[in-house]
C-alpha positions as CSV (number, residue, x, y, z in Angstrom):
1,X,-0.2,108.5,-44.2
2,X,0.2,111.3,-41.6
3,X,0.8,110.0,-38.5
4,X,-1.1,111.3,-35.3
5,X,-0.3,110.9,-31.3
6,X,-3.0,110.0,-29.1
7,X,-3.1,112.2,-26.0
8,X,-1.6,110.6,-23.1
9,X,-2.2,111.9,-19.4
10,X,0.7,112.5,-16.9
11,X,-0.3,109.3,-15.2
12,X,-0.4,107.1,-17.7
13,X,3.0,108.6,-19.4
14,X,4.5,107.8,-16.1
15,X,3.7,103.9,-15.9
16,X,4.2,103.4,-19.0
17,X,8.0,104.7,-18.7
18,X,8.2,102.7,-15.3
19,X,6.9,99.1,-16.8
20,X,10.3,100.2,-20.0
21,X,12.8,101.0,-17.4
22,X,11.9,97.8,-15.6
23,X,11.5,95.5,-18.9
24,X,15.5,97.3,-19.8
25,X,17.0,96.6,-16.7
26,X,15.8,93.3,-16.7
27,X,16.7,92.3,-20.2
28,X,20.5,93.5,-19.3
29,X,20.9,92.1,-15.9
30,X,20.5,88.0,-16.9
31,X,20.6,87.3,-12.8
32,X,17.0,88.8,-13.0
33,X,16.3,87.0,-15.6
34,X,13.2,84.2,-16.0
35,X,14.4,80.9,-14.8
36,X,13.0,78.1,-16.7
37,X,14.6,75.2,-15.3
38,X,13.1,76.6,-11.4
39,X,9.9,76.7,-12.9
40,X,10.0,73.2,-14.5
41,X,12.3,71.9,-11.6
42,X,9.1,70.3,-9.9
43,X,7.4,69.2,-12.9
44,X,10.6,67.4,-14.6
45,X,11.5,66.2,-11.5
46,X,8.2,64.5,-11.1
47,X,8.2,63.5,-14.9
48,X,12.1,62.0,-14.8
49,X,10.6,59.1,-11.7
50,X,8.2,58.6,-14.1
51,X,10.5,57.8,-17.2
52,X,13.3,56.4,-14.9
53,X,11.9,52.9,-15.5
54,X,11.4,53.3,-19.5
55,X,14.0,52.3,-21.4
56,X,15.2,55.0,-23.7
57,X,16.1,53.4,-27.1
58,X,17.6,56.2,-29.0
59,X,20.0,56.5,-26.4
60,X,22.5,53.6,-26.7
61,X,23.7,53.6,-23.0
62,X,20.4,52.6,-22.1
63,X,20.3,49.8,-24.9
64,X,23.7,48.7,-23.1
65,X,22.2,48.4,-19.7
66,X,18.8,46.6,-21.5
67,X,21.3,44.4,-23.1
68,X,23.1,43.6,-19.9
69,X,19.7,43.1,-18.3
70,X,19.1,40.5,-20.5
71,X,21.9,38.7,-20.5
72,X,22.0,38.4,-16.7
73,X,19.0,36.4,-17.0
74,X,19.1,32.3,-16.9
75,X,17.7,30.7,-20.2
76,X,15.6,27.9,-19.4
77,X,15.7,25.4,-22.2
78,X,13.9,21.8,-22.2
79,X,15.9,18.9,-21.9
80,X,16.0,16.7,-24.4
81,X,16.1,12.9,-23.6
82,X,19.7,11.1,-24.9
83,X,19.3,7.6,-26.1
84,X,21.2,6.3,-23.1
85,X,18.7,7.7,-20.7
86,X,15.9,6.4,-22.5
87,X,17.2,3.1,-22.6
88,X,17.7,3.4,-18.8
89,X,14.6,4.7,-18.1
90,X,12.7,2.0,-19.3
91,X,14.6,-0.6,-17.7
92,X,14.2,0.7,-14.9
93,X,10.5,0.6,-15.5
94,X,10.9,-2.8,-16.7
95,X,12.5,-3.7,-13.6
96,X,9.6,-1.9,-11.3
97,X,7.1,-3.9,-13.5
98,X,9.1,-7.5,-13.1
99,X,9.4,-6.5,-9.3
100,X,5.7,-6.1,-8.6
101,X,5.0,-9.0,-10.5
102,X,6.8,-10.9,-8.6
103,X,5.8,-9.5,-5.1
104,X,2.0,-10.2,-6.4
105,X,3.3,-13.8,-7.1
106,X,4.7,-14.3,-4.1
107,X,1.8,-13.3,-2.2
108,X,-0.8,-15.5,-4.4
109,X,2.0,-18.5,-3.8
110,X,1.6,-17.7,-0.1
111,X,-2.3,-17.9,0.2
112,X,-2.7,-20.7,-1.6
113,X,0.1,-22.7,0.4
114,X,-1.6,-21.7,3.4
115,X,-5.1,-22.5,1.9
116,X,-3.3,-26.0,0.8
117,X,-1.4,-26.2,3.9
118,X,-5.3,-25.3,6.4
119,X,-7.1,-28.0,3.9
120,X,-4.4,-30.7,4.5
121,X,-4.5,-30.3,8.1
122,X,-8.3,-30.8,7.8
123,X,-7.5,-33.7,6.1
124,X,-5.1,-35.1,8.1
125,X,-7.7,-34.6,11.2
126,X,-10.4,-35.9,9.4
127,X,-8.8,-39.4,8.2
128,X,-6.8,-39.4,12.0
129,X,-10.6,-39.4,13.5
130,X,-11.4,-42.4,11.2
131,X,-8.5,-44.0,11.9
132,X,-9.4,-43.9,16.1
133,X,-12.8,-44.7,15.3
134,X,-11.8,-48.1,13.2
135,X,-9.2,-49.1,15.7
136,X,-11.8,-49.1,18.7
137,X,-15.0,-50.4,16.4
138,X,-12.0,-53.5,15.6
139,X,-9.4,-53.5,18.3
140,X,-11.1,-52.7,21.4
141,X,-14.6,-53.2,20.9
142,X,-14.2,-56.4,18.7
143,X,-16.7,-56.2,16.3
144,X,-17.1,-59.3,13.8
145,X,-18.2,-56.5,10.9
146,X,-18.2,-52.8,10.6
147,X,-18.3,-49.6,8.6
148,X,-16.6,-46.6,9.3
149,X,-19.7,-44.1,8.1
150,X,-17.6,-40.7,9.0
151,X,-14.8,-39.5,11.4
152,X,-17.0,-40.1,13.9
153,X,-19.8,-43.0,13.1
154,X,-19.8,-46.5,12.5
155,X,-22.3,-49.2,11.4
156,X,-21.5,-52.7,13.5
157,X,-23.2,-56.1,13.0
158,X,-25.0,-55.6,16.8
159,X,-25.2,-51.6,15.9
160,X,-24.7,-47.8,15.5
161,X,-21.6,-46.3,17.9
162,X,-21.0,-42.8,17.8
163,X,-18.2,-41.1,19.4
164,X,-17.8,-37.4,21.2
165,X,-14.7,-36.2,21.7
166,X,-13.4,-39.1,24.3
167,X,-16.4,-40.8,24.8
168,X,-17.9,-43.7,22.5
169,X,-21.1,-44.7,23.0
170,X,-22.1,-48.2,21.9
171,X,-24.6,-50.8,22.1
172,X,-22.8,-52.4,24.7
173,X,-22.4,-49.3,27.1
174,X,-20.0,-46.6,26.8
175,X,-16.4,-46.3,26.3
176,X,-13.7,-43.6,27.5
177,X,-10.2,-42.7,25.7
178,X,-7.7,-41.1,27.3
179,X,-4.5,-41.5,25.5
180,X,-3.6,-44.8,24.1
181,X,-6.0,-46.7,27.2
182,X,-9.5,-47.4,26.6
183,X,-12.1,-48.1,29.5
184,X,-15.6,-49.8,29.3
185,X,-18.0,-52.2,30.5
186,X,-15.5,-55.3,29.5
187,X,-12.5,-53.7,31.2
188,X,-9.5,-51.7,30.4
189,X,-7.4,-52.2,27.1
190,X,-4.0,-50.7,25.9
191,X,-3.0,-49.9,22.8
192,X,0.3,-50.3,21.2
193,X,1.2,-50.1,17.6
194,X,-0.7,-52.8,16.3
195,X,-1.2,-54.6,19.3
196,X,-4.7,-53.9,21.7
197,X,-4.0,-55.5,25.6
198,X,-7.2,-56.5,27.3
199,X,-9.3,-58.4,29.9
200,X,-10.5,-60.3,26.8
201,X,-6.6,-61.0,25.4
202,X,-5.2,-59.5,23.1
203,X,-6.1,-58.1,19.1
204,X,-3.9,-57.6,16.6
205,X,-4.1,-55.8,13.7
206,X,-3.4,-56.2,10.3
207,X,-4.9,-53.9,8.1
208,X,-9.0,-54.1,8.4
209,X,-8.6,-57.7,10.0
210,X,-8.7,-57.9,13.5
211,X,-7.4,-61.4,15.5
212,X,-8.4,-61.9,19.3
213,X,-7.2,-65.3,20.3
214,X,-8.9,-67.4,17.2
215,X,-11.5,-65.0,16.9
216,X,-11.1,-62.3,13.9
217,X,-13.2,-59.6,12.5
218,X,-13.1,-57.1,9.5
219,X,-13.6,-53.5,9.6
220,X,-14.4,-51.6,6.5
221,X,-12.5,-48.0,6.7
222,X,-9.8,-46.1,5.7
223,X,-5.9,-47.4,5.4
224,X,-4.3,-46.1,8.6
225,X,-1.5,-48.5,8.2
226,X,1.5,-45.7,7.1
227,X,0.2,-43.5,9.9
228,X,1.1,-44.5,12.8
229,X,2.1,-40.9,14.2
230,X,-1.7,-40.4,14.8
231,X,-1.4,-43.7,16.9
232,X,0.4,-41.7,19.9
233,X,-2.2,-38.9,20.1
């Protein structure tokens, strides 16, 4: 092949030698020559914050600090109940359960001795009544025969008396109470245990039977002879 030279003009020739003197000079002083690391300085900078947090695996100081890492951390393992502990814990349940039974007990035991204790009282006040009522019907109104009929009622031979609060009202007229001494249309009359003091002498009593001076008289009513506490009131 014969070789054959393109024509070059003056201009050209000169440029071209320029751009080889320059490319020469620069390929045998290194200071001029292309910096890679200034122009990936920005971009590996940038890159290197990004990666800082990625552990590198294939490089066994970062394995190392991973490993320290991990070990710095607390393991958290479930506790596991000893034999002993389960023993105690239900004991101590047992002891909650016997406690509250008992406190519910107590409180039931409570209510009904005040229920027994509010009904007794009633009691008590109810048969007191009947007792008050049977000594005046026998003791100071001297019936021959009566009935105590309630706390507060009686049934005689000559009729019905009643009695409100203090106050008896009777065939004969009406009575007052105040305390143990008892005033009516025959007089006054005191009362002492067993024994009634009045204008018309005086009535003991025994029971239901009633004596005034050779006369007697029965009253029907409850047994007021072991309470004679209710006699003062």
């Amino acid at each position: 092949m014969i070789p054959f030279h393109l024509p070059l003009s003056t201009s050209r020739c000169t440029y071209l030698l320029s751009v080889i003197s320059y490319l020469l000079f620069a390929f045998a002083n290194p200071a001029f020559a292309w910096d890679d690391d200034d122009f990936d300085s920005s971009h590996n900078h940038t890159s290197t914050r990004r990666q800082s947090s990625i552990v590198d695996f294939s490089n066994p100081k970062s394995s190392d600090n991973l490993d320290s890492t991990i070990q710095l951390q607390p393991i958290t393992r479930p506790k596991l109940e000893t034999i002993q502990e389960s023993i105690d814990r239900q004991n101590n349940e047992l002891r909650k359960i016997s406690a509250e039974s008992q406190r519910q007990f107590e409180e039931h035991k409570a209510r009904r001795d005040a229920s027994y204790a509010k009904q007794n009282a009633l009691n008590d006040e109810f048969d007191r009544q009947q007792c008050e009522m049977k000594e005046f019907v026998g003791g100071v109104y001297k019936a021959e025969f009566g009935t105590i009929t309630g706390r507060n009622s009686a049934v005689t031979t000559e009729g019905y008396i009643y009695r409100s609060g203090n106050v008896f009202v009777t065939p004969r007229g009406i009575y007052s109470k105040d305390g143990n001494v008892y005033a009516g249309p025959d007089g006054i009359t005191v009362k002492s245990g067993g024994l009634f003091y009045g204008a018309g002498g005086t009535t003991i009593q025994s029971g239901g039977a009633f004596f005034t001076e050779g006369n007697s008289g029965y009253i029907v009513g409850p047994n007021c002879f072991n309470k004679a506490a209710w006699r003062s009131r």
